[in-house]
N, C-alpha and C positions, 0 to 999 in steps of 0.2 A: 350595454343595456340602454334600452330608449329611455327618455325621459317619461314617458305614459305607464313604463315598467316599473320606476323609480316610484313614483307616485300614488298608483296604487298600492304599492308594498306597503307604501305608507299609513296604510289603514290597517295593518293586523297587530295586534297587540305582543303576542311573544311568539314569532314563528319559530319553525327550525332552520338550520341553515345559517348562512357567515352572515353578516348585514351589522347596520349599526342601527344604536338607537340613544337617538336625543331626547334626553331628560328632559324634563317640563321641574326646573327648580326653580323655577319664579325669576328675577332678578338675580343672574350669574348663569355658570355654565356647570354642564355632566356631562357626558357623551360614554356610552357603553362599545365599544367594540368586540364583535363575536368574531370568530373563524372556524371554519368549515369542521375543522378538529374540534371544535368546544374550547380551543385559547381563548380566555378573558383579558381584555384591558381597558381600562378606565383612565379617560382625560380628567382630570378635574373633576370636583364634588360637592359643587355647589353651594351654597350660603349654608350658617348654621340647622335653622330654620326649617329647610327643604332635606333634611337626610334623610327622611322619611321616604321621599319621592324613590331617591337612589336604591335605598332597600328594595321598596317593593318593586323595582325594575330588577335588581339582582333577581330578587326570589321567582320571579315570574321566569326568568331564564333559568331557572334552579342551581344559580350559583354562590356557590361558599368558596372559592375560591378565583382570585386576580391573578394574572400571572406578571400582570405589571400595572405601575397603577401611576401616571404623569401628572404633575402640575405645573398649568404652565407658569403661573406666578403668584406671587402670595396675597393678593387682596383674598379680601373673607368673604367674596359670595365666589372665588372659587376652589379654593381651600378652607370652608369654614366645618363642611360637613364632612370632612373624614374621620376623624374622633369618633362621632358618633354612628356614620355605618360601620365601622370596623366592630363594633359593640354588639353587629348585631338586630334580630327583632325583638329581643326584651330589652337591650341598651343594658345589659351588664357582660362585660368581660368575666373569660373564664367559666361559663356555664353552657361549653357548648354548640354555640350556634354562631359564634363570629365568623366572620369574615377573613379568609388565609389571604395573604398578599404577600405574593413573592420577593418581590423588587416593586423599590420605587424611586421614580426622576422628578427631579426639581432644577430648578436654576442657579441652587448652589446657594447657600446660607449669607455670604455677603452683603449685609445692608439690609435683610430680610424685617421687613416691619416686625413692630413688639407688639401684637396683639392678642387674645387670647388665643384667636385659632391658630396662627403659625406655632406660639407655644406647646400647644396642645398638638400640631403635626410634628411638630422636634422631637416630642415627647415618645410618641407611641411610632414615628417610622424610626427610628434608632439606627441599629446599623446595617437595614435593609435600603436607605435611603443613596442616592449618591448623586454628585452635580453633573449632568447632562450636559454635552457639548453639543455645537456644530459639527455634522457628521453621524454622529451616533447613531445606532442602528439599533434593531431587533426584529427579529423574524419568525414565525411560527408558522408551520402547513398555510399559505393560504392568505395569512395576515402579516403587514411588516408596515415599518414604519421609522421613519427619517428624519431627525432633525438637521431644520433648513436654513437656512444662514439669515441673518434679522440686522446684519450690522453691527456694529460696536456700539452699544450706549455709553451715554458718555457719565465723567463721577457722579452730577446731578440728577440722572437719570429717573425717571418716574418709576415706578412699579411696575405699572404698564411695559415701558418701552426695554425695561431688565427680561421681560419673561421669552418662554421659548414656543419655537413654530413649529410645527409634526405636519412633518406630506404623507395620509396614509393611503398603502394598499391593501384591500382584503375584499377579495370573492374577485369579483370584475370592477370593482371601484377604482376610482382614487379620489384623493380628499385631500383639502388643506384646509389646518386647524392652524389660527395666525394667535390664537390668546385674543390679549387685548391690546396687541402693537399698534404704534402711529401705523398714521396710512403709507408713511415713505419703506416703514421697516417691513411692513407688513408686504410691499412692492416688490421687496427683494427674496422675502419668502418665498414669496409666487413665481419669479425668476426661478428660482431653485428650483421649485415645485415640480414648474409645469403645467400645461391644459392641465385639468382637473374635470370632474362630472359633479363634484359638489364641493361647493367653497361654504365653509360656516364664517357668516360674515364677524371682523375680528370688531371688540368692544360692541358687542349687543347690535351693530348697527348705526353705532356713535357717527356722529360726521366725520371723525377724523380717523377711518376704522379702512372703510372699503372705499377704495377712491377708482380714478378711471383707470390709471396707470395699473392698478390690482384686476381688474376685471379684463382689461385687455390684455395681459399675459397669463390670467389662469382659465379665462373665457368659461366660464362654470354653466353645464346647464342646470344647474341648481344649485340655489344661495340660502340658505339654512340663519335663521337668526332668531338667538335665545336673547329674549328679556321679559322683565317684569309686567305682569298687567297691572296697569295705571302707577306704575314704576316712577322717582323723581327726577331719574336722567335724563327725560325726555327719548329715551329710545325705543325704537329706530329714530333717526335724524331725516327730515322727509326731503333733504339734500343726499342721504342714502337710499332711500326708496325714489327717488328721482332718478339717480345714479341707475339704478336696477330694476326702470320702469320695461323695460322688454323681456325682461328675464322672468321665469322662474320663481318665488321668494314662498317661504312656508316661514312663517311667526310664530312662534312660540307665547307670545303676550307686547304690549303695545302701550305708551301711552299719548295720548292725544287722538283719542280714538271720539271722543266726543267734543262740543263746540264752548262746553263751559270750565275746563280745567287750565293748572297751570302752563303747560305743553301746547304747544302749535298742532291745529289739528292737520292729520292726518289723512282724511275724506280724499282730497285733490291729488294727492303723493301717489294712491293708491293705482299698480297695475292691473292689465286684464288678467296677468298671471299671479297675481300676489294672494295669497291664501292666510288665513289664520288659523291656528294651531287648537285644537282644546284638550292637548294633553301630550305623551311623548312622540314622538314621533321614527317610524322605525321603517329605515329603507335597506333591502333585501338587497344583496351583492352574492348573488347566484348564479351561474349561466343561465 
């Protein structure tokens, strides 16, 4: 698929057919995965705050059913909303309208922060949950997906650099999904990976997300990057949009988008191909 195919796709709201579609949760990450069969799976689910978003993307695809549902690690803008889409559009369990979820991947409970939301994912994934290796697979008509090798963190390891990498295929795509790995772990993902046709750049965009060593082995003609508008991380890093000045780049939200905030502005960083987002974003992976 050209990238002019990629791009326009990107403007229909709920087509039919395999494709993905990038959640607009503010600051963290979602990512929907369709397959030509109607298989659902869900990356991560975005900040408390934003479940809402999640929802009303499920239901526009009229899905009540995940058939897998990954996290790649446990901070709370990308585990904070599953609690509550599993709930559901009236946010009560047991009346009906939740959300089925087959199986679900994580990186394994070891050292997993104490915080409401990973509490609250222990809770309610029970014993459909299980720890996700290097290698691991799953496959559906159309849709599959891999996890790719990230290194060994070591015992002090960040959250960050704990979580896990997915190379996906579905329709004609391929995709790599790094989380929020340093940029070295994240280099080895991409090794694994392979060229790619869209890299979601890993940490929002962070500087120490997507480096040259990641772009020259996954070579993406599209770089996908979920953050918050007027977010406090400062992301995108305009040493990442530097990085990714000839490429491709669709934003999701930004900060440093103006000259008087606490963030470096952005103006200068900015490509001929760099685009901003005003909502989710859905690219079609159909012949």
């Amino acid at each position: 698929m050209t990238l002019t195919a990629l791009l326009l796709a990107g403007t229909l709201a709920a087509p039919d057919g395999p494709g993905l579609r990038f959640i607009d949760v503010g600051q963290g990450s979602a990512l929907l995965l369709v397959g030509p069969e109607g298989h659902a799976v869900m990356i991560d689910s975005g900040p408390p705050g934003a479940a809402e978003a999640v929802i009303h993307a499920l239901d526009l695809h009229g899905l009540l059913r995940i058939d897998l549902w990954i996290h790649t690690h446990f901070d709370a803008d990308h585990v904070g909303g599953f609690g509550r889409v599993l709930a559901g559009a009236d946010g009560v369990l047991k009346t009906g309208d939740e959300v089925e979820v087959l199986a679900l991947w994580d990186r394994g409970l070891d050292g997993a922060p104490e915080t409401d939301a990973v509490a609250a994912y222990r809770q309610i994934a029970g014993e459909r949950r299980s720890e996700a290796r290097t290698g691991d697979h799953w496959e559906a008509p159309g849709l599959s997906l891999r996890l790719v090798a990230t290194g060994a963190p070591g015992p002090l390891a960040t959250e960050n650099a704990r979580g896990l990498a997915i190379c996906v295929e579905v329709g004609t795509l391929r995709v790599l999904v790094p989380g929020d790995l340093p940029a070295a772990q994240a280099a080895e993902a991409a090794a694994d990976c392979g060229v790619v046709d869209v890299l979601w750049a890993a940490h929002h965009g962070g500087a120490d997300g997507t480096s040259a060593a990641v772009l020259s082995v996954a070579d993406p003609a599209l770089v996908v990057i979920s953050a918050g508008r007027d977010n406090l991380y400062c992301h995108p890093a305009p040493i990442t949009l530097a990085r990714l000045s000839d490429r491709a780049v669709w934003i999701s939200g930004l900060a440093g988008a103006g000259p008087l905030g606490a963030c470096a502005g952005l103006a200068t960083s900015f490509g001929a191909q760099h685009r901003l987002l005003s909502g989710d974003l859905w690219l079609g992976a159909g012949d």
